[in-house]
C-alpha positions in Angstrom: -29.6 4.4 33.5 -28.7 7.6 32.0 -26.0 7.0 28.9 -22.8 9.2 28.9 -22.3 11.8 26.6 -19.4 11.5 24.8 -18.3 15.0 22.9 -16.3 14.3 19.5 -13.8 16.2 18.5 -13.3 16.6 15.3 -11.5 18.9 12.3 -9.6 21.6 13.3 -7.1 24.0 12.1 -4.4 21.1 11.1 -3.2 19.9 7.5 -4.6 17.0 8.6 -8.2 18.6 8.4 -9.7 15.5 6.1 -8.5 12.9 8.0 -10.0 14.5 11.4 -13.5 14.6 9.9 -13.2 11.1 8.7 -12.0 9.9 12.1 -14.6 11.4 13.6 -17.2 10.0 11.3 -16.1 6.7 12.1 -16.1 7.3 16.1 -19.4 8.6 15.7 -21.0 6.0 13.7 -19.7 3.1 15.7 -19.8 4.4 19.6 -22.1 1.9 20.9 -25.2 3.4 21.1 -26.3 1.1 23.8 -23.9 2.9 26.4 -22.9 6.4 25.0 -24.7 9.3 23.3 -22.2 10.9 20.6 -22.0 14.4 20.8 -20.4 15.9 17.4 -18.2 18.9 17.7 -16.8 20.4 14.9 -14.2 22.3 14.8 -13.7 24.3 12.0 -10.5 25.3 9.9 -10.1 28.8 11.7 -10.6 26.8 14.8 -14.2 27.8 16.0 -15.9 25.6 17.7 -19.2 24.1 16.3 -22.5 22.3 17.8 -25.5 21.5 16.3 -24.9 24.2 13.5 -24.1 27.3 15.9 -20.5 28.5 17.0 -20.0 28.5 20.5 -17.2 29.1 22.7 -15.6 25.5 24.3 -16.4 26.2 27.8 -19.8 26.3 26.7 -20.2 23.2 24.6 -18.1 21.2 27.1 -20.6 21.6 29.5 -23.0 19.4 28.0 -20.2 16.4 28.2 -19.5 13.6 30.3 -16.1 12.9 28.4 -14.0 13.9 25.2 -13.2 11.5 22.4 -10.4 13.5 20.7 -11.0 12.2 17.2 -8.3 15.4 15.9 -5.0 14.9 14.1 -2.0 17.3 14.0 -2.0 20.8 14.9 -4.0 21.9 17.4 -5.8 18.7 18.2 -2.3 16.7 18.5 -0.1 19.4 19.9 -1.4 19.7 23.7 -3.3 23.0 22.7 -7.0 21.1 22.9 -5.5 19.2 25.5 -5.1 22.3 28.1 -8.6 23.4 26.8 -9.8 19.8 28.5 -7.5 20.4 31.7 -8.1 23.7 32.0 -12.6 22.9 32.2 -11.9 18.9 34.3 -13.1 17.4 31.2 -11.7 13.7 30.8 -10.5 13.1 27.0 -8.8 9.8 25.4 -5.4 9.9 24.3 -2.5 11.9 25.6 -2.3 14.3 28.1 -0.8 18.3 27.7 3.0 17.4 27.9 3.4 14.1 26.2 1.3 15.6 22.9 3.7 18.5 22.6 6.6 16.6 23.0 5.7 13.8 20.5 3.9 16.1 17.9 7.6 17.8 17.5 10.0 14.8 15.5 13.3 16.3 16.6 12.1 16.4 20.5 10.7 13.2 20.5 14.0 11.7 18.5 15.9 13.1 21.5 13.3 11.4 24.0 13.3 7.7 22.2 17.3 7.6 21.6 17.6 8.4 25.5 15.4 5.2 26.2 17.8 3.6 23.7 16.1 2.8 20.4 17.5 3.4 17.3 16.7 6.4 15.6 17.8 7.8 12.0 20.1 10.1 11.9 19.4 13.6 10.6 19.8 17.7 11.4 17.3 20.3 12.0 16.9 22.8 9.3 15.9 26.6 10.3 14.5 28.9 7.6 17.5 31.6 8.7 19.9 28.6 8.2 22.5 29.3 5.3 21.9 27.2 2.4 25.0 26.0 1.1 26.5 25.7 4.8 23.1 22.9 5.4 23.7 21.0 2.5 27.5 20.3 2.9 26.7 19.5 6.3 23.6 17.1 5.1 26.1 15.5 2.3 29.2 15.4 5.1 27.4 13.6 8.2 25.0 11.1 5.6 25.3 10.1 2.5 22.2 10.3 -0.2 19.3 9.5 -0.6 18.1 12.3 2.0 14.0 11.9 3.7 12.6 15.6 3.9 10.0 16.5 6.7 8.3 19.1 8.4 9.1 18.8 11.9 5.5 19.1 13.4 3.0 17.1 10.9 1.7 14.0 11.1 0.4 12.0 8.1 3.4 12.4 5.8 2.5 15.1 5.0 5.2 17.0 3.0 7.6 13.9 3.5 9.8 13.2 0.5 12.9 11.1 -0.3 15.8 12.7 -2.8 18.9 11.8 -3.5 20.7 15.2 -5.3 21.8 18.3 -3.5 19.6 20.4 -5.6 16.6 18.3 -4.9 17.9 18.6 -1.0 17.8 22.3 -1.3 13.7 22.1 -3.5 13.0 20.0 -1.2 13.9 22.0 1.7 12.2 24.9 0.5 8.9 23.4 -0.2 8.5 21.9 3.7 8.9 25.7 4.6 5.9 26.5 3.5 3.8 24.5 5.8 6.0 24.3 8.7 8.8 26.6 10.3 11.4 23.6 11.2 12.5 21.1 8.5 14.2 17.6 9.9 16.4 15.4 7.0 17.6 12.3 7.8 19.2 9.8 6.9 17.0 7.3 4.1 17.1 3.3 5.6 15.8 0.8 3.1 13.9 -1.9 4.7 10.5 -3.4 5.7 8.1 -1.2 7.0 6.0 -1.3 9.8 3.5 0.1 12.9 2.7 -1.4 15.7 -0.2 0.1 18.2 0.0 0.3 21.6 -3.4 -0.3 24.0 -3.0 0.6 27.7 -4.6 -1.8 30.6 -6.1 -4.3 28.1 -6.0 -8.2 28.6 -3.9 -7.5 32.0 -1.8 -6.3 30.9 -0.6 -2.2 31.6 1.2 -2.3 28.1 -0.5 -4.1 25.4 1.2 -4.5 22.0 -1.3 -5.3 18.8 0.4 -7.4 16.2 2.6 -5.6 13.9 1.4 -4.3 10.4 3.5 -4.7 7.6 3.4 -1.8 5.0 4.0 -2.3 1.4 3.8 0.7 -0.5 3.7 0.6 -4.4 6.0 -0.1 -6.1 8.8 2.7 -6.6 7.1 4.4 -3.6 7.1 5.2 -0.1 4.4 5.6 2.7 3.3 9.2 1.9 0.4 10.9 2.6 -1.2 10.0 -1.4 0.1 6.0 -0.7 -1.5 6.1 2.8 -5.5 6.9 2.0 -5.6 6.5 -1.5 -5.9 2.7 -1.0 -2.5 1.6 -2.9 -0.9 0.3 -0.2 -0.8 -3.6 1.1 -0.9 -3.2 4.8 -0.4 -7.3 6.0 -1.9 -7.5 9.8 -0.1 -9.7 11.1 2.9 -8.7 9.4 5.0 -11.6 7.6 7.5 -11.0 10.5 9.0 -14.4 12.2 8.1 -14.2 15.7 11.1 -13.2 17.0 11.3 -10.3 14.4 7.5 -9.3 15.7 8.8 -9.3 19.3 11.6 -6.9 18.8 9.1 -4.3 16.9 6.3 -5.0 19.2 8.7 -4.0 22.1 10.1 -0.8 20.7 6.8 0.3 20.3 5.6 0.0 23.7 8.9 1.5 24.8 8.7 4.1 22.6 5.1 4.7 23.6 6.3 4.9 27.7 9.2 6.8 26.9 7.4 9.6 25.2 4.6 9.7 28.2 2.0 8.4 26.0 -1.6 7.8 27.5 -4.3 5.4 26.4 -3.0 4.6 23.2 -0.5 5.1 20.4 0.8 3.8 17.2 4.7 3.9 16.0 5.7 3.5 12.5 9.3 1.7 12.4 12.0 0.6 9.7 13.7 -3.2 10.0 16.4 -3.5 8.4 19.2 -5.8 8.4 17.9 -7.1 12.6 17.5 -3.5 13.4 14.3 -1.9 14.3 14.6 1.9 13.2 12.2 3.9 15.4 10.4 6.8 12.9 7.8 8.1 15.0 5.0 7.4 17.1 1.4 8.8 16.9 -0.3 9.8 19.6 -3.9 9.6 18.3 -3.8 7.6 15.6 -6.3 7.0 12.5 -9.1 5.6 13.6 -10.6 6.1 10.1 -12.0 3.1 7.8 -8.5 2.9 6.3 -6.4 3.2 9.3 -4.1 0.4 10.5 -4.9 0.3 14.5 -8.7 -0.5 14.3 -6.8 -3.2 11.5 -5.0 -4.5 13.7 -7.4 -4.8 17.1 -9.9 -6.4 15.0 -6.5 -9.2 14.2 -7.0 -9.7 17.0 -10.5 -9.7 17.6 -11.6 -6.6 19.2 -14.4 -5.4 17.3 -13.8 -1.4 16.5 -17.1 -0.5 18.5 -15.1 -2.4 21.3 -12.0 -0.8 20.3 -13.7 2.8 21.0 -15.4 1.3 24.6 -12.5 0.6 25.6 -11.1 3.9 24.9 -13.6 6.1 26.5 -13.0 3.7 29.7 -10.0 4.4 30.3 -10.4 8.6 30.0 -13.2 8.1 32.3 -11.4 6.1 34.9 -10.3 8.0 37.4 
């Protein structure tokens, strides 16, 4: 029996470049080899498309695929753009189709999409580079009170998040996200527990599959940026020292978040509890699968083996 080829995706033209590659690494190395033949696609920074060495054109690598494992991150890979690429040649992928990707990818859409299903998200306003300054930070100090979380409004990672608590950090702050995206999003900073809970599709029989909820402890003094999350200084608890009923309530705002954004396959959303209330942050619609990452963490909880984890995945793009 002839194996399927399985084409991974990896790289691209995202600030989230490093983690692609090691994503894709990762889905390469552990794709069992009894079943599939990994195909590694590279896409480079300036978004040409690699095999075997040479630069082809997509239409002409995807032709020696059976399926897409989108092992991508962010821009490009995260936004819906590779996603029409796949519709646009019949090429089954993993993960979220066109619609959902660009909705999600962009924080202030999907805020609007979750708080319509009725989960609790943090309040905030959109920041515009043509915005006045002075007239955005009375309105930041008038509608929340400090300390202020600073993000660009179409990265993943945390990348560029920060937390500040002074009108003059507000306005550095500000000014620093513009650089590496066109839309800024402040809201309002929640102290609590963190956590993320992933979402599997059509596993154990059920359509909707919560994995047990990861606690996140950053060091201390610090938050879950983007140094915290790979440098290995965070305690990530799987499963999370939540009581059961506490467990429940994030386990079900994440699969609700992850229906009410359109996600497909799989997704992972990062959450605040505080005081009995799960804060919604954001949901990721192809998370980290790298060495490091908290959803192959928390399948294996739960004893699916990553290799499993992956099979799983690539069944349910190829199911029709």
């Amino acid at each position: 029996m002839a194996k399927i080829v399985v084409g991974v995706l990896r790289g691209g033209p995202s600030s989230e470049y490093d983690i692609s590659l090691k994503t894709g690494e990762n889905v390469l190395r552990h794709l069992p080899q009894e079943k599939y033949k990994p195909l590694d696609i590279f896409i480079s920074k300036a978004g040409e498309w690699h095999l075997k060495g040479l630069v082809r054109p997509p239409e002409k690598i995807l032709q020696h695929i059976d399926v897409a494992f989108n092992a991508m991150h962010g821009e490009y890979g995260e936004d819906g753009t590779v996603q029409k690429i796949f519709r646009d040649h019949g090429i089954p992928h993993t993960g979220s189709e066109v619609m959902a990707s660009r909705f999600t990818i962009k924080k202030d859409t999907a805020k609007n999409l979750l708080e319509r299903a009725g989960l609790n998200v943090l309040p905030g306003i959109t920041v515009r580079p043509d915005d006045d300054t002075q007239t955005t930070l009375t309105l930041v100090h008038k509608k929340m009170a400090p300390p202020w979380v600073v993000k660009p409004n179409g990265k993943g990672s945390s990348v560029g998040v920060s937390i500040v608590r002074t009108l003059p950090n507000l306005e550095k702050a500000i000014s620093e996200v513009f650089r590496i995206d066109s839309l800024v999003l402040v809201e309002k900073y929640i102290k609590g527990r963190e956590a993320t809970c992933g979402v599997l599709e059509n596993f154990r029989n059920e359509k909707y599959y919560a994995l047990p909820v990861v606690e996140i402890i950053p060091p201390q003094g610090k938050f879950f940026d983007y140094q915290s999350k790979y440098d290995g200084s965070t305690k990530e608890v799987c499963p999370g020292r939540f009581s059961k009923r506490e467990a429940t309530h994030l386990q079900d705002a994440a699969i609700r978040a992850h229906k009410a954004l359109g996600c497909r396959h799989y997704s992972r959303t990062d959450m605040i509890l505080a005081n009995d209330t799960v804060w919604v942050l954001e949901t990721n619609t192809l998370p980290g699968l790298t060495s490091e990452s908290l959803l192959p963490k928390s399948a294996e909880a739960i004893g699916l083996s990553f290799p499993g984890l992956l099979d799983h995945l690539v069944a349910l793009a190829l199911k029709k």
